[in-house]
C-alpha positions, 0 to 999 in steps of 0.5 A, spaced: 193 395 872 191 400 876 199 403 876 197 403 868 192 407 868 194 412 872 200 412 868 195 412 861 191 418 865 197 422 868 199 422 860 193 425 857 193 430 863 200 432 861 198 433 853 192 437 854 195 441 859 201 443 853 196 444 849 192 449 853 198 452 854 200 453 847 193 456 846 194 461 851 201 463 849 197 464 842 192 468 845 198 473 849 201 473 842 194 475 840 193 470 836 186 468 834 186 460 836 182 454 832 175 454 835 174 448 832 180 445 836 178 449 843 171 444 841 175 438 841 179 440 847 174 441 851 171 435 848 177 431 850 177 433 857 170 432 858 171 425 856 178 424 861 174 427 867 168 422 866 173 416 865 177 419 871 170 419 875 168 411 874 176 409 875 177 407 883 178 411 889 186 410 889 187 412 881 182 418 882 186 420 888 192 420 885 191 424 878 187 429 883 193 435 883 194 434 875 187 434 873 186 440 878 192 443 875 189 441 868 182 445 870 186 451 873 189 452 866 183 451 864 180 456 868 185 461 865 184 459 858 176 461 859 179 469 861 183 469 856 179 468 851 174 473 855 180 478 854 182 477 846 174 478 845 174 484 849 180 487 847 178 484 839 172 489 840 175 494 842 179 495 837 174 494 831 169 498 835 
């Protein structure tokens, strides 16, 4: 069981982690990203990070580095998105 969900939790990590990652290389393309998919992102990581927190000490451990990871982009997708309005500021004055 435990095997099982930590494969299930490693799986959700790698998919939200691709789609941050297409997001931000939409945003370095300059393209303008689907806020309502960024609200379902975070929603979905949220939901991941609550089931990960009532898992089991050996399950959490061990999706740790790819969560951190999946936070780290996520950190990363924040700036950006903080730069694309500065920039689309800018630009429309």
């Amino acid at each position: 069981m435990t095997q099982d969900m930590i494969a299930q939790f490693e799986q959700r990590s790698d998919e939200l982690i691709q789609f941050i990652e297409n997001t931000l290389n939409d945003l370095h393309r300059g393209e303008m990203p689907d806020f309502k998919n960024m609200k379902d992102i975070e929603n979905q990581v949220s939901v991941l990070c609550d089931k990960v927190s009532k898992s089991s000490p050996e399950v959490a451990r061990e999706v740790q580095p790819l969560m951190s990871q999946m936070i780290g982009r996520l950190d990363a997708l924040a700036q950006a998105l903080i730069d694309f309005k500065q920039t689309a500021e800018e630009r429309h004055g």
